[in-house]
Structure formats: structure tokens, C-alpha cells
DRENBA-685046 format. One record per residue (C-alpha): x, y, z; residue in one letter; residue number from 1. Coordinates in nm, 2 decimals, decimal comma, padded with zeros to 4 digits, m for minus. Each point is the difference from the previous one (the first is absolute). Last residue first. Layout:
<rs>
<r><xx>X</xx><yy>Y</yy><zz>Z</zz><residuo>a</residuo><num>NUM</num></r>
...
</rs>
This chain:
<rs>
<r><xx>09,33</xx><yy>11,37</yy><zz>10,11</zz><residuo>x</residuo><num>64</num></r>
<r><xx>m00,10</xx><yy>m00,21</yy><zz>m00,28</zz><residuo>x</residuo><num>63</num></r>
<r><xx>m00,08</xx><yy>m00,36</yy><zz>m00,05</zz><residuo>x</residuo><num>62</num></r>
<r><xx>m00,07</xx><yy>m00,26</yy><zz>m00,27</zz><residuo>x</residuo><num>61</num></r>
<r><xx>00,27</xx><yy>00,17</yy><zz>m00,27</zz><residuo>x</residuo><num>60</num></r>
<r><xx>m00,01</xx><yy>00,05</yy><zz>m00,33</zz><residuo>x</residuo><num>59</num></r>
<r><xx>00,32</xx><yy>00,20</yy><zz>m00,11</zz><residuo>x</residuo><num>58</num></r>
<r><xx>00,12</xx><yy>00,25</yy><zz>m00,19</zz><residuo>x</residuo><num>57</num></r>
<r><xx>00,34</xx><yy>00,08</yy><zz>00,00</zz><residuo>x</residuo><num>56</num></r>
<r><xx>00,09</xx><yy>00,28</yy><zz>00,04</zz><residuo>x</residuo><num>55</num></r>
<r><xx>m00,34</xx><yy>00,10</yy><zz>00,11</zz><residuo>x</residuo><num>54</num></r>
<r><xx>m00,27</xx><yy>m00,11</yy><zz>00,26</zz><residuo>x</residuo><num>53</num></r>
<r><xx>00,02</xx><yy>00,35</yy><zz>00,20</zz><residuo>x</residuo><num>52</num></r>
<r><xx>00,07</xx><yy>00,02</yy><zz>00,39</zz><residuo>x</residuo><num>51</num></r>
<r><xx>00,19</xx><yy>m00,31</yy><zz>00,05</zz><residuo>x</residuo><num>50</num></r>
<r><xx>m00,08</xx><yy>m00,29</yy><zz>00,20</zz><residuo>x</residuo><num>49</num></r>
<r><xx>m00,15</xx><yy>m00,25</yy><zz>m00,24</zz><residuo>x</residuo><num>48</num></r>
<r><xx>00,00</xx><yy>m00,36</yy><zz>00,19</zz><residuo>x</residuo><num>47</num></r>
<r><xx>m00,10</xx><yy>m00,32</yy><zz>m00,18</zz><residuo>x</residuo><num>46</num></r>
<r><xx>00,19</xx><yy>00,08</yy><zz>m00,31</zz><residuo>x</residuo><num>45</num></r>
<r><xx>m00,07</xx><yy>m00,10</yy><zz>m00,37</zz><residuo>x</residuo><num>44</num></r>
<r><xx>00,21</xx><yy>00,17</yy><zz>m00,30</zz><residuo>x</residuo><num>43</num></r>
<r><xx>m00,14</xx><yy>m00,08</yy><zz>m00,34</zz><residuo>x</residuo><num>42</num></r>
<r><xx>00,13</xx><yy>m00,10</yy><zz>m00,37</zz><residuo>x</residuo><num>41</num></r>
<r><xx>00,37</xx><yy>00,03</yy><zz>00,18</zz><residuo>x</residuo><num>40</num></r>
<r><xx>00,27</xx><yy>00,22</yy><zz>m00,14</zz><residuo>x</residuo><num>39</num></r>
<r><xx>00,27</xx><yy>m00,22</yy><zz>m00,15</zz><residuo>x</residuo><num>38</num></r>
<r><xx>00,37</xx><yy>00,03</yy><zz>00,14</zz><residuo>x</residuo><num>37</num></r>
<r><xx>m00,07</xx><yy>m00,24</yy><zz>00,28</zz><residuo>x</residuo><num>36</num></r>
<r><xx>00,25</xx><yy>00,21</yy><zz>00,20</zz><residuo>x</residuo><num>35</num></r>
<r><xx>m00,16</xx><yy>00,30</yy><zz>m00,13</zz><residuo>x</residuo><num>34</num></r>
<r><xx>m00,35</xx><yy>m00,10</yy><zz>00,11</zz><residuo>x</residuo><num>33</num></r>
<r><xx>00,13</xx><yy>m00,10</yy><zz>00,33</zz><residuo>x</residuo><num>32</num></r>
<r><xx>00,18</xx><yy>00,35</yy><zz>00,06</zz><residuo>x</residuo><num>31</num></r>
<r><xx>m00,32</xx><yy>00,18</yy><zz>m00,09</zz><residuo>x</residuo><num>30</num></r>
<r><xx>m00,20</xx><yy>m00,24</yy><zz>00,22</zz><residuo>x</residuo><num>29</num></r>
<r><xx>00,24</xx><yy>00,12</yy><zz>00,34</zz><residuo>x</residuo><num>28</num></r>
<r><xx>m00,03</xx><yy>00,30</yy><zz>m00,12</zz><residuo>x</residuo><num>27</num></r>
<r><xx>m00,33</xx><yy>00,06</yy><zz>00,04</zz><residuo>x</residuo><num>26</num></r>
<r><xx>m00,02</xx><yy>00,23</yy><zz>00,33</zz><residuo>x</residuo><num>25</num></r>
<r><xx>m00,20</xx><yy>m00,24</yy><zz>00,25</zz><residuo>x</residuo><num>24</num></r>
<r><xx>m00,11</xx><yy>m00,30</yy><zz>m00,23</zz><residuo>x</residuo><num>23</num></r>
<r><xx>m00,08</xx><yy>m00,29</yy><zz>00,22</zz><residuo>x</residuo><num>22</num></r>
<r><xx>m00,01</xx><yy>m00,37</yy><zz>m00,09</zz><residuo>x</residuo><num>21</num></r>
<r><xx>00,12</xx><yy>m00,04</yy><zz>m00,36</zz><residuo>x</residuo><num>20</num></r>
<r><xx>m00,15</xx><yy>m00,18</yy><zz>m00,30</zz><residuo>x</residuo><num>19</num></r>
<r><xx>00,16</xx><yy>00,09</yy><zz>m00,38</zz><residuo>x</residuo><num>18</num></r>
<r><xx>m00,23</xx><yy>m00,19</yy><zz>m00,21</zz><residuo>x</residuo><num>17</num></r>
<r><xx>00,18</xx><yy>m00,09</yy><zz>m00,33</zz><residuo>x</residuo><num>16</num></r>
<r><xx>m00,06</xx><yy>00,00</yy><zz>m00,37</zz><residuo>x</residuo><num>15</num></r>
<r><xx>00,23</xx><yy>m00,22</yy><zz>m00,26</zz><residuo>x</residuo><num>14</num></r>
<r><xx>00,30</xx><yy>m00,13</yy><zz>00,08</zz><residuo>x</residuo><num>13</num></r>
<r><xx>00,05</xx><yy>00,09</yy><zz>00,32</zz><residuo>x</residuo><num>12</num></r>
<r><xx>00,38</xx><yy>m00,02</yy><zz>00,11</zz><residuo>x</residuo><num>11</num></r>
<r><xx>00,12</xx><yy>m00,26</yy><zz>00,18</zz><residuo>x</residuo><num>10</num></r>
<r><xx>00,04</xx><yy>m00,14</yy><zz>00,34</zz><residuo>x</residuo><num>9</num></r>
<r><xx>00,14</xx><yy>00,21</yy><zz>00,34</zz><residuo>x</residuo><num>8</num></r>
<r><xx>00,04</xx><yy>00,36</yy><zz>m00,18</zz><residuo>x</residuo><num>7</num></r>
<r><xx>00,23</xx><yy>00,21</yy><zz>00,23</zz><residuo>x</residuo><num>6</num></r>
<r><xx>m00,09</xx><yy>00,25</yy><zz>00,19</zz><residuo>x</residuo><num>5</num></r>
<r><xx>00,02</xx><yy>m00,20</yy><zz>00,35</zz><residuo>x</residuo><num>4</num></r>
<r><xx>m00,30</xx><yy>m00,12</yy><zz>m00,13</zz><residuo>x</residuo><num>3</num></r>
<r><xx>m00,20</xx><yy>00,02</yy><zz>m00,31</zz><residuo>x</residuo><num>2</num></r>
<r><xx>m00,20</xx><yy>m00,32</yy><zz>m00,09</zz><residuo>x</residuo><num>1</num></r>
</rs>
């Protein structure tokens, strides 16, 4: 878990689920991912609220 960034447990060891609630710019998931130091094998959100699904990618279960 990332919070407060800074890595609370260890890093994955093999692929990883990065999980987040909602995604408004991406940053927020770029900074995870480079606090982990390991890009994720997929990036799951409840909440997508940005105009195009890029940088990164993500699955998410709703968009605005």
C-alpha cells in the first residue's frame, strides 16, 4: 500500500494490481508506480474522471 508516498509493506515480487479509488489527472498512480518502482501488470480504478484513458491506462468501473 502506497500512502503518504511512501511504500507501507514490501515491494511486489512478482506482478501487482495497482487499485485506486478515483483517477482525476493520473498523477496520483504515476507517483505510486514510481514509489513501488515496478510498473503494475494492470491499474484498476472505480472512478475514471479524465477526458482520455491514457498515461496510464487503466480499467475502471465508472466514467464521467
Amino acid at each position: 500500500m502506497v500512502k503518504d508516498e511512501e511504500l507501507k509493506g514490501e515491494v511486489p515480487v512478482s506482478d501487482y494490481l495497482l487499485v485506486d479509488d478515483v483517477v482525476t489527472t493520473g498523477s496520483s498512480l504515476e507517483e505510486a508506480i514510481s514509489i513501488v518502482g515496478k510498473t503494475p501488470k494492470e491499474i484498476v480504478v472505480v472512478l475514471d474522471r479524465r477526458n482520455e484513458n491514457k498515461n496510464p491506462e487503466v480499467h475502471s468501473i465508472f466514467e464521467i
